[in-house]
C-alpha positions as a Python dict, from the first residue, in 0.01 Angstrom:
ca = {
    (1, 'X'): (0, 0, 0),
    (2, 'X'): (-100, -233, 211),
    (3, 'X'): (-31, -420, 135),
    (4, 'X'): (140, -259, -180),
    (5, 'X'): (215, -170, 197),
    (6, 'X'): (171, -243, -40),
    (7, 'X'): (-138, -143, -333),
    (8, 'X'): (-194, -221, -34),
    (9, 'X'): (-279, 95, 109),
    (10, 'X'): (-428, 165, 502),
    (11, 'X'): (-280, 228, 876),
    (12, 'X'): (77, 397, 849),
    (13, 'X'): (353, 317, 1058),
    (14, 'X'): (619, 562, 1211),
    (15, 'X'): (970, 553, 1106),
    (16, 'X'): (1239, 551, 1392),
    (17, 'X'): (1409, 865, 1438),
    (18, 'X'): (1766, 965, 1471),
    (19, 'X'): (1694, 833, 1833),
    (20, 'X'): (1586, 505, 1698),
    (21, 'X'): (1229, 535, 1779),
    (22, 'X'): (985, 351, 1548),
    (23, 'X'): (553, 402, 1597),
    (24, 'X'): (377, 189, 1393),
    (25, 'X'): (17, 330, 1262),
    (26, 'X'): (-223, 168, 1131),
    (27, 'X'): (-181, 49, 741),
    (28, 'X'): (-299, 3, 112),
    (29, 'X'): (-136, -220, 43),
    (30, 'X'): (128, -390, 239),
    (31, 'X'): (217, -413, 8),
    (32, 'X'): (160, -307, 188),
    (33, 'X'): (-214, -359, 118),
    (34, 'X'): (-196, -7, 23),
    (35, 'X'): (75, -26, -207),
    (36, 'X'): (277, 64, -509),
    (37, 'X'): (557, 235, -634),
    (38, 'X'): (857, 486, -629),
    (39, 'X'): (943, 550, -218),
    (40, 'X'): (1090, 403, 67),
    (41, 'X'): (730, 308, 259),
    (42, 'X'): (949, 141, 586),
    (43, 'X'): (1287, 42, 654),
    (44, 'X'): (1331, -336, 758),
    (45, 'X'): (1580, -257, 1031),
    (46, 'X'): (1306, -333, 1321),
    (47, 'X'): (1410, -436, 1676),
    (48, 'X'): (1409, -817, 1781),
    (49, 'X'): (1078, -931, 1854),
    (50, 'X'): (1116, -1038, 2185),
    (51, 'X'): (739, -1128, 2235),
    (52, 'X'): (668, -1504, 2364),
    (53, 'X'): (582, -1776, 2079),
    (54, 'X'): (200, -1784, 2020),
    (55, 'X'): (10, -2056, 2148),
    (56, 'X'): (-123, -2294, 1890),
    (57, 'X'): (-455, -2367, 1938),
    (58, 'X'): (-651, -2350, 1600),
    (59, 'X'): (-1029, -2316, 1671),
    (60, 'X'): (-1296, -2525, 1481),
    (61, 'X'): (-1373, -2390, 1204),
    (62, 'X'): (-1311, -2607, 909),
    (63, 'X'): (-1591, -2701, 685),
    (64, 'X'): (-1621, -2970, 441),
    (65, 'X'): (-1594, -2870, 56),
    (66, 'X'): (-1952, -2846, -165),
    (67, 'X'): (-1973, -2872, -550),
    (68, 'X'): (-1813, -2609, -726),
    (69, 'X'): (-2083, -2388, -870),
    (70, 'X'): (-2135, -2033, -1078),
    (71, 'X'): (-1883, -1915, -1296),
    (72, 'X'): (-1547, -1935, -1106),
    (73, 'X'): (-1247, -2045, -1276),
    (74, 'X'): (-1156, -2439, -1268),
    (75, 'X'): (-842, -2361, -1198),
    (76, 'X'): (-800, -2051, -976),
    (77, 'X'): (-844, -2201, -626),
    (78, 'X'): (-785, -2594, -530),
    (79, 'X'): (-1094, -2745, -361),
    (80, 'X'): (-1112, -2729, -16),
    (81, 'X'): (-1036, -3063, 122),
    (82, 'X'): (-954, -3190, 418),
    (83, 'X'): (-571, -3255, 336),
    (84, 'X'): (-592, -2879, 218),
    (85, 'X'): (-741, -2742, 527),
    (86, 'X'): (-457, -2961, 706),
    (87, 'X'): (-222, -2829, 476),
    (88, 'X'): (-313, -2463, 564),
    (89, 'X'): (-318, -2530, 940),
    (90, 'X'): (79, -2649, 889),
    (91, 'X'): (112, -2373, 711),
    (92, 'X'): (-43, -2077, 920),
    (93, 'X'): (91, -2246, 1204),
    (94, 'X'): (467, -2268, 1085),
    (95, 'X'): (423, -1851, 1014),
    (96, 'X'): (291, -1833, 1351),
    (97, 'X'): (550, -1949, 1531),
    (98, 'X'): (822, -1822, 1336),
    (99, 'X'): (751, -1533, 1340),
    (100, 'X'): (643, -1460, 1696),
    (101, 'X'): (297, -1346, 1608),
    (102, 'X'): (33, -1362, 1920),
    (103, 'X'): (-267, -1454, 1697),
    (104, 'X'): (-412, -1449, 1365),
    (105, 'X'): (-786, -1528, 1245),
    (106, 'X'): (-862, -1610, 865),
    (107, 'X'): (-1182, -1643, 674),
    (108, 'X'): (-1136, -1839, 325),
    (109, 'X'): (-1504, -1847, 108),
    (110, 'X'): (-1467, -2072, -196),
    (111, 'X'): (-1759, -2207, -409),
    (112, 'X'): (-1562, -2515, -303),
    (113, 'X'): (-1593, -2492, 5),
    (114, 'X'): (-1500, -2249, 340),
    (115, 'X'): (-1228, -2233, 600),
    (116, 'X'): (-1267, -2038, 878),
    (117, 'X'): (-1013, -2077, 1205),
    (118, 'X'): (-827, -1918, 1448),
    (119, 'X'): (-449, -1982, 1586),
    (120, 'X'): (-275, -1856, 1895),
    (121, 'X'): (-370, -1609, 2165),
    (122, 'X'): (-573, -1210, 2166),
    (123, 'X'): (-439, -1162, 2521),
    (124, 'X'): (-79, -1236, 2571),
    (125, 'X'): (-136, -1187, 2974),
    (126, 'X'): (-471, -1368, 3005),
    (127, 'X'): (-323, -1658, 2740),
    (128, 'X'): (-711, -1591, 2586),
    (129, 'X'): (-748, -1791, 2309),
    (130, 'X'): (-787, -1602, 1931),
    (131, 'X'): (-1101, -1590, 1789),
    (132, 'X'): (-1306, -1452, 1455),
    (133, 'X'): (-1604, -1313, 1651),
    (134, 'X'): (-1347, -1044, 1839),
    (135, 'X'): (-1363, -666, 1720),
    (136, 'X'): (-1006, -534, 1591),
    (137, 'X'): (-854, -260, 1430),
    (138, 'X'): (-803, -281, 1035),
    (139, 'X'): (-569, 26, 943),
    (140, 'X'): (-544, 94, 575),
    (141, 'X'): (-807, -166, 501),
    (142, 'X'): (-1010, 139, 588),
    (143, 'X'): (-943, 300, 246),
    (144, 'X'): (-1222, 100, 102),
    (145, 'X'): (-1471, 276, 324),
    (146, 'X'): (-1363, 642, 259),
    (147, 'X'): (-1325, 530, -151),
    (148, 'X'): (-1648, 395, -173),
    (149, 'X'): (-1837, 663, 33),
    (150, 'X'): (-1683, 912, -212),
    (151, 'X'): (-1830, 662, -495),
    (152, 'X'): (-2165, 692, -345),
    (153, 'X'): (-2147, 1066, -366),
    (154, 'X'): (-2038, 1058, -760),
    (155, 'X'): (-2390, 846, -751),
    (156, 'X'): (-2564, 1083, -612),
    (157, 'X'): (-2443, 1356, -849),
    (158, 'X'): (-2244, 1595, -579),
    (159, 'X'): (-1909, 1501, -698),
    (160, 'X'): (-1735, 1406, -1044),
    (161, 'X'): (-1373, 1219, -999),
    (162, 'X'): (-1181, 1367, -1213),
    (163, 'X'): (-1346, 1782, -1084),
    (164, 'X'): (-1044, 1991, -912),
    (165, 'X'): (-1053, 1911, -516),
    (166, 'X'): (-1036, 2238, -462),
    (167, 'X'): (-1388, 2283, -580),
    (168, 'X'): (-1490, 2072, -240),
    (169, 'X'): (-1231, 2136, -12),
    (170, 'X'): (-1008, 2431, 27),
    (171, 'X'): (-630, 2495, 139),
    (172, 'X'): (-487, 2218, -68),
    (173, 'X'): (-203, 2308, -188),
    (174, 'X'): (-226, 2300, -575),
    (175, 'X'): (-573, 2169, -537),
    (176, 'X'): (-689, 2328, -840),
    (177, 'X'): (-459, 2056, -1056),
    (178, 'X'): (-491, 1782, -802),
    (179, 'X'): (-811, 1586, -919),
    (180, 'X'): (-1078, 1371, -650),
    (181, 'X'): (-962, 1042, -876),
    (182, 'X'): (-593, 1122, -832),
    (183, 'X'): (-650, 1136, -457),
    (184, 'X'): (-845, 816, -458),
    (185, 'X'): (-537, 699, -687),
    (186, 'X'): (-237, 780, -501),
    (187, 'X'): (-115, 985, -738),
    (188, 'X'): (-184, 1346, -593),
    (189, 'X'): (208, 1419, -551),
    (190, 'X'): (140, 1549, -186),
    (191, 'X'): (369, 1494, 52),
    (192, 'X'): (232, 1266, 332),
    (193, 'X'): (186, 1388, 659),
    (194, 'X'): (284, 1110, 840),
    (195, 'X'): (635, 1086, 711),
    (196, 'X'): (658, 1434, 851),
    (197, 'X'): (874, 1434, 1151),
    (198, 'X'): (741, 1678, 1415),
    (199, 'X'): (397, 1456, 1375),
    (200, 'X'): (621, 1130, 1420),
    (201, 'X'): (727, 1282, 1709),
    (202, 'X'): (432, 1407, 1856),
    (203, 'X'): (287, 1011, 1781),
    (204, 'X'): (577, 845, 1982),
    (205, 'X'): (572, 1077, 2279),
    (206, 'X'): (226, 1025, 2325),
    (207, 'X'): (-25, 749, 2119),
    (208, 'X'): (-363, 884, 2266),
    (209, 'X'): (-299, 1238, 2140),
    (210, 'X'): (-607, 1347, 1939),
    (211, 'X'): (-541, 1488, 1635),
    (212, 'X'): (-779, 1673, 1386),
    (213, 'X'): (-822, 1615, 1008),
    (214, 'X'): (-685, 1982, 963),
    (215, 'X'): (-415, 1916, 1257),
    (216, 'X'): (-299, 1604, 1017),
    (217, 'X'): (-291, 1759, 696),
    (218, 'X'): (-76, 2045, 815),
    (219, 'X'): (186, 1859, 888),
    (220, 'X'): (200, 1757, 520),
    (221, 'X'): (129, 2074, 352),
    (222, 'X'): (465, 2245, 527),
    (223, 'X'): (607, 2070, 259),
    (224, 'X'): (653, 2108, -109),
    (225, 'X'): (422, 1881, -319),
    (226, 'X'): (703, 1510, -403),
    (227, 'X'): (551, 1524, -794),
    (228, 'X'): (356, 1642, -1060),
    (229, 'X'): (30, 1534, -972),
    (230, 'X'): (-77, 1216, -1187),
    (231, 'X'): (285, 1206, -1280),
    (232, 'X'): (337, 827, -1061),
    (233, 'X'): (210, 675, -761),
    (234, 'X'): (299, 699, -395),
    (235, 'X'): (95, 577, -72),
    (236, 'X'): (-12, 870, 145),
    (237, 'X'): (-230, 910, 405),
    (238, 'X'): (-286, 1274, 324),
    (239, 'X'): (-478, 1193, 15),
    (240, 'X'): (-739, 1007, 252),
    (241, 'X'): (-770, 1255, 491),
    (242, 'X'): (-847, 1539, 202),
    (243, 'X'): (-1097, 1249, 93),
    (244, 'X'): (-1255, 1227, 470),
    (245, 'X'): (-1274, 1598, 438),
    (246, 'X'): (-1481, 1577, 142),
    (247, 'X'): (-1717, 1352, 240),
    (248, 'X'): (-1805, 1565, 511),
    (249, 'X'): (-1846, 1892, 293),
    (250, 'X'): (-2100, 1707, 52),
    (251, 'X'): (-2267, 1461, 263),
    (252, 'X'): (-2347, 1728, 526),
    (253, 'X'): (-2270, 1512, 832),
    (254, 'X'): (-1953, 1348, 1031),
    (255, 'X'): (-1720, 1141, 862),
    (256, 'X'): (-1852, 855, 1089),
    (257, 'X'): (-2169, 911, 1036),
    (258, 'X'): (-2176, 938, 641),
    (259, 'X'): (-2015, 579, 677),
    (260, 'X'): (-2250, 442, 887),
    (261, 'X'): (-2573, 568, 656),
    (262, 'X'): (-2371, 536, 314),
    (263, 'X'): (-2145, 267, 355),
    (264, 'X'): (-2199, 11, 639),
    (265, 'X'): (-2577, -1, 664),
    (266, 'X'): (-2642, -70, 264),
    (267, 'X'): (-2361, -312, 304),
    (268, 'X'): (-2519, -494, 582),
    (269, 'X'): (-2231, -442, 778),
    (270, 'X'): (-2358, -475, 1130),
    (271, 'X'): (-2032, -512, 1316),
    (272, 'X'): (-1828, -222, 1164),
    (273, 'X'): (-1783, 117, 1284),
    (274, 'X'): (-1600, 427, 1308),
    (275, 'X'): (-1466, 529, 1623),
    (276, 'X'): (-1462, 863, 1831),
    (277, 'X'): (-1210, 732, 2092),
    (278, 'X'): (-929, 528, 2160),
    (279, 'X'): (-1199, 241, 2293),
    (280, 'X'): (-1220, -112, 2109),
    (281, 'X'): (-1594, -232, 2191),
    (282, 'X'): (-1619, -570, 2378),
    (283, 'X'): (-1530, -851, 2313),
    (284, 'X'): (-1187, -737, 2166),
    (285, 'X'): (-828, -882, 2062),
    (286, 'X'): (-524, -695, 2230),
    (287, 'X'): (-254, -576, 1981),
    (288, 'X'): (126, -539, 2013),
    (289, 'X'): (371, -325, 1835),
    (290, 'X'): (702, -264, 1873),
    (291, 'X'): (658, 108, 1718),
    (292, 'X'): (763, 276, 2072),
    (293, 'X'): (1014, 477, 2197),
    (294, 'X'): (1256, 219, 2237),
    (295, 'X'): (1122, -57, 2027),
    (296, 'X'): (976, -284, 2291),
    (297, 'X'): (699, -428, 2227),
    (298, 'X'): (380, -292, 2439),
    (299, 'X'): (2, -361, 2415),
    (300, 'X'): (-136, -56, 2169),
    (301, 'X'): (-515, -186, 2227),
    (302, 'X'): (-645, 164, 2313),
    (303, 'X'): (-402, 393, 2140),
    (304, 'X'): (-614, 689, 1995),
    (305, 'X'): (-617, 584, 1587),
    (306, 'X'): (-740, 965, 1523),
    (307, 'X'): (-411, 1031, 1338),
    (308, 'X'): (-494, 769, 1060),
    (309, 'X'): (-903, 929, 1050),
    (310, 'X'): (-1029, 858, 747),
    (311, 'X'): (-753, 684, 636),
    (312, 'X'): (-707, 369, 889),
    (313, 'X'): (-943, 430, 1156),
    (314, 'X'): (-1234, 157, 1122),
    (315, 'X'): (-1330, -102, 1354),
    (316, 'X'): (-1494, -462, 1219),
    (317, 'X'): (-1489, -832, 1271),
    (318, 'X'): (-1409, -1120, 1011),
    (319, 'X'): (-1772, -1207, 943),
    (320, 'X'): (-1777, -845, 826),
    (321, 'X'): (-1484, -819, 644),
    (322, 'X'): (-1554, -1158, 446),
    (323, 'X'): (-1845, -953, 283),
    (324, 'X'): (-1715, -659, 274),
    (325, 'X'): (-1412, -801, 45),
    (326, 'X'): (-1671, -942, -219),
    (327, 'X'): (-1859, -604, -176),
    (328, 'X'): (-1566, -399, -302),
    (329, 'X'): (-1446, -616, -560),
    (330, 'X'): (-1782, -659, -728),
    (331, 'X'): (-1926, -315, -670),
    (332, 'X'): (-2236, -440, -522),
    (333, 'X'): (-2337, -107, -355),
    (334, 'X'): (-2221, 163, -573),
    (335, 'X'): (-2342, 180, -981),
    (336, 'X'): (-2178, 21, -1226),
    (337, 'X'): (-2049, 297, -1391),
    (338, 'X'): (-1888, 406, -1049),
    (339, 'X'): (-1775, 76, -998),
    (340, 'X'): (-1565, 48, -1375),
    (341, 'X'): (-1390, 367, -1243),
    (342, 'X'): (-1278, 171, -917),
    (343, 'X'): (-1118, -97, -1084),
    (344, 'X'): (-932, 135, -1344),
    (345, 'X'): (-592, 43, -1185),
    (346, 'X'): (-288, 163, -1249),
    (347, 'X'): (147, -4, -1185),
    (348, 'X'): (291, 119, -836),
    (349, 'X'): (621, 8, -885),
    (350, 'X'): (561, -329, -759),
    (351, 'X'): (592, -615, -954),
    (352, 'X'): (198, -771, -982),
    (353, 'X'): (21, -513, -779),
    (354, 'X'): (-169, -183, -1000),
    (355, 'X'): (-352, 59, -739),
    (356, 'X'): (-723, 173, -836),
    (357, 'X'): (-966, 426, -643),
    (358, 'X'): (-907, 286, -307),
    (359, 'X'): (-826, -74, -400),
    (360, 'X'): (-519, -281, -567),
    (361, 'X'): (-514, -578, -762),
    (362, 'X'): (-208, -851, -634),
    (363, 'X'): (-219, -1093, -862),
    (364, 'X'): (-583, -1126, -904),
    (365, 'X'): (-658, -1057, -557),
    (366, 'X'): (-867, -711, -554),
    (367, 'X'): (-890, -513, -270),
    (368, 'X'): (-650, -402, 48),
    (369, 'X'): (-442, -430, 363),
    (370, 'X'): (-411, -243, 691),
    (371, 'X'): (-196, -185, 931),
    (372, 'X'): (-253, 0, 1275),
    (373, 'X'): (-2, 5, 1600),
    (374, 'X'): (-70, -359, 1705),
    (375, 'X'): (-286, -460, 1444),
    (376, 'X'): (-283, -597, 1046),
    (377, 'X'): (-532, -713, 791),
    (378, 'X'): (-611, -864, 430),
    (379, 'X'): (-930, -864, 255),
    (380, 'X'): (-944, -933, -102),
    (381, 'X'): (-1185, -1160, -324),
    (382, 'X'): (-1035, -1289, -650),
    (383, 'X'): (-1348, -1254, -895),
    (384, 'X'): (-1226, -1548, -1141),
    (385, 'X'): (-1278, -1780, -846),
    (386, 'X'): (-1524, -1605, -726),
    (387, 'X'): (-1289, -1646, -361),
    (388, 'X'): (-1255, -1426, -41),
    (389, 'X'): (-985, -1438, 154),
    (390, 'X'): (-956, -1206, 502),
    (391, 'X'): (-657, -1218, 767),
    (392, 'X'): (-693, -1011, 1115),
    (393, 'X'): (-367, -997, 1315),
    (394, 'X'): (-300, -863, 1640),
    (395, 'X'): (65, -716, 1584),
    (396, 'X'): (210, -522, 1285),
    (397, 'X'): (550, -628, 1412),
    (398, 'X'): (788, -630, 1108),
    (399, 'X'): (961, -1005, 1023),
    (400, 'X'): (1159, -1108, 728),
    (401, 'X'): (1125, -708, 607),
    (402, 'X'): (758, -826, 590),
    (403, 'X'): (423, -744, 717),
    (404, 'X'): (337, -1019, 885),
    (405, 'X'): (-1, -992, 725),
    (406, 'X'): (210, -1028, 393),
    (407, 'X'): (382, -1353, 542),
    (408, 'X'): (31, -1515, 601),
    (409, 'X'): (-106, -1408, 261),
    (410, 'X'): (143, -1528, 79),
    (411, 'X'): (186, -1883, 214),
    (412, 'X'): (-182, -1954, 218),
    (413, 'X'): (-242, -1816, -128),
    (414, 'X'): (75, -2064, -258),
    (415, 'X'): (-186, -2348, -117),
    (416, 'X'): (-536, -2245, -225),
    (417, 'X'): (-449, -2035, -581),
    (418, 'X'): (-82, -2093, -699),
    (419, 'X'): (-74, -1965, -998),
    (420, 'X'): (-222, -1613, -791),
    (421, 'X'): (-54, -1572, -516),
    (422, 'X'): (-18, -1254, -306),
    (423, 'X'): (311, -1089, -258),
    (424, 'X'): (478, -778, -206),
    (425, 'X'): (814, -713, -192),
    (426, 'X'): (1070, -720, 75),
    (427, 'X'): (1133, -403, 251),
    (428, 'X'): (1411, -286, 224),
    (429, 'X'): (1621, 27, 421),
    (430, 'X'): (1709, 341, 338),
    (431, 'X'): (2133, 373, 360),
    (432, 'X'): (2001, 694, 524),
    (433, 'X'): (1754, 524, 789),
    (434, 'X'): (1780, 265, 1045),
    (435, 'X'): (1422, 190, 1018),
    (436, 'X'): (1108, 307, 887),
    (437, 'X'): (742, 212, 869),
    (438, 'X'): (348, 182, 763),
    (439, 'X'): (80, 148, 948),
    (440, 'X'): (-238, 90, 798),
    (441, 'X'): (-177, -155, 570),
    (442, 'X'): (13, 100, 320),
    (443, 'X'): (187, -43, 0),
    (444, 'X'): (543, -199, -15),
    (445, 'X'): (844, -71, 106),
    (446, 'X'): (939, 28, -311),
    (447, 'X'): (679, 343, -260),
    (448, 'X'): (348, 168, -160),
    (449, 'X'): (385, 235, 234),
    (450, 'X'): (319, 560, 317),
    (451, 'X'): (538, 658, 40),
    (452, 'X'): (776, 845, 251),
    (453, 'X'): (1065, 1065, 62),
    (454, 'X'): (1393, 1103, 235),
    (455, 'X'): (1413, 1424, 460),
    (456, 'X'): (1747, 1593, 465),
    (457, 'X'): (1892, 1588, 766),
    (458, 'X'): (1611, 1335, 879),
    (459, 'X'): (1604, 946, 867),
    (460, 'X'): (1254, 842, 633),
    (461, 'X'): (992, 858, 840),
    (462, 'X'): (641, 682, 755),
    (463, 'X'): (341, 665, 917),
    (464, 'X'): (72, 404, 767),
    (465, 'X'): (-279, 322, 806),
}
């Protein structure tokens, strides 16, 4: 997932072939903020990144720590001082640089105050600096969306969770064992499309193909079903697709559109959408991924995210994604009933990450990370603290078998809530595989990712979102 890319679940990233090539798609848990479990979700054999150190020029943002006040823990999150807020500039900054990452914006809401800055560049050629108010890709993170749009349907009576989904959708295989909550879940058993090589390949040769919902899933379904379903968990895409699918059978419009009336409007979500092209509105962050041909690193701004659909496709700011994190992790649009079964989560493999419908818990952060071709994000709210955290990134280069979403994450959570701090585990290569990935913020490289099995003959290949 991502993130565990992770629970983590979201944008999926493309393996490297036998030729070496790697595509990175958008990414639950990075941990891959789509994340969890029992299969290789990307290989941390990723080309040098060769891309020039980010300049760091931290915007204003900082503001200066009120009383503490509802019923968040004492002890979950450190007041937000000034030496703290110097302490996380050092820190984001020091991840910055190391790692070669162009520019990152972060949102921190405490009842003890807020942080809000931005560090390096959105433009490598223009040197523009980063900042919170641009529009970017969120991969995986997207997972929330298409979970709690199939929560507002259970609401409205059309659909039960745990009803066969091949009562709503047909032509899945074993669909009449394979229940709406397991899809939700990651625990459907399908195998995941975009670990399927003929669509990696089709990806790499050419990132504004436009695939359909149908197109995507078919490239899964050519293979046997990887478990029982409910039997474990693994990060697919698939399962988000079928869900995208769904949501367009019983809400009797476009996938984009069902969002937009269901899910962003109630949620006051102003800046959020769902695309129909390629096209980032204005004003915009370039990202860069080395998930090419021959891993160099190139500007994937406008690459067409229809492969990830429903699963890794949304469009936001940081504003938006602040709320949004509180939304899912308190259930403020959906019943409460509805909500109980969202937060039902279950292990993934991952040590301190369980996966729920469309969510994971990391320690006491609840909710999910992305990854896209050139882009990453974070956005969880720790309840007990009653603290959001959000991270937008514009590269999903790998570093330290890391997301570099997960690198970010995890230092600043070490500052602010120490005894909860976000982490997924390393990722780690297949003896098989060169290299691997997620995209859209799919869980950790154990079986969070995209949850890829081996292929005979075939190095892993993952795709996340």
């Amino acid at each position: 997932m991502t993130n565990t890319r992770r629970p983590r679940p979201a944008a999926p990233r493309s393996a490297r072939l036998a030729a070496g090539a790697a595509l990175a798609l958008a990414g639950l848990l990075t941990a891959t903020a789509c994340s969890g479990g029992s299969t290789t979700a990307r290989q941390a054999a990723e080309p040098a990144v060769t891309a020039e150190p980010a300049a760091l020029s931290p915007s204003p943002g900082y503001s200066s720590p009120g009383t503490p006040s509802g019923s968040a823990s004492s002890n979950a999150v450190v007041q937000l001082t000034p030496a703290v807020g110097a302490k996380l500039d050092a820190a984001i900054q020091s991840v910055l640089k190391q790692n070669s990452v162009p520019g990152i914006s972060v949102g921190i809401i405490t009842p003890g105050g807020t942080y809000q800055k931005s560090f390096g560049v959105s433009d490598k050629t223009a040197n523009t600096p980063m900042d919170a108010g641009l529009f970017t890709r969120i991969g995986s993170e997207s997972k929330t969306f298409t979970a709690t749009a199939v929560l507002r349907l259970v609401d409205q009576g059309k659909v039960a969770l745990d009803d066969p989904i091949s009562k709503y959708v047909d032509g899945v295989p074993g669909g009449d064992g394979i229940t709406v909550r397991q899809l939700g879940e990651m625990r459907s058993g399908l195998f995941p499309y975009s670990s399927d090589p003929d669509f990696v390949n089709t990806l790499i040769s050419d990132p504004n193909h436009v695939f359909t919902p149908d197109q995507l899933l078919a490239y899964g379904y050519k293979h046997p079903a990887v478990f029982p379903p409910g039997q474990r968990f693994q990060y697919s895409n698939s399962n988000y697709i079928i869900l995208g699918k769904l949501i367009e059978k019983l809400g009797g419009q476009s996938a984009g559109d069902f969002l937009q009336s269901q899910v962003f409007t109630p949620a006051s979500l102003a800046k959020t959408s769902f695309p129909t092209d390629g096209t980032l509105p204005d004003p915009h962050a370039h990202g860069y991924t080395n998930q090419t041909p021959n891993g160099d690193i190139q500007d994937a701004t406008n690459w067409n995210p229809s492969w990830a659909w429903t699963a890794g496709a949304v469009i936001t700011q940081l504003a938006d994604l602040e709320s949004w994190a509180k939304t899912v992790a308190t259930g403020a649009i959906i019943s409460p009933a509805s909500q109980t079964e969202r937060l039902k989560t279950l292990p993934t493999g991952d040590p301190g990450v369980t996966y729920g419908f469309g969510l994971f818990n990391n320690n006491g952060w609840i909710g999910h990370n992305g990854s896209m071709p050139g882009y990453e994000s974070v956005a969880v709210y720790m309840p007990d603290a009653q603290a959001t955290l959000v991270l937008l990134l514009n590269t999903d280069v790998i570093s330290q078998g890391q997301e570099p979403s997960t690198l970010f994450a995890n230092a600043i959570t070490k500052i602010i809530s120490p005894n909860n701090v976000y982490a997924l585990p390393t990722e780690t290569a297949s003896p098989s595989a060169p290299a691997s990935g997620g995209g859209s913020g799919s869980p950790s490289a154990t079986g969070t990712g995209s949850g890829a099995p081996s292929l005979p003959g075939n190095a892993p290949t993952t795709v996340r979102a």
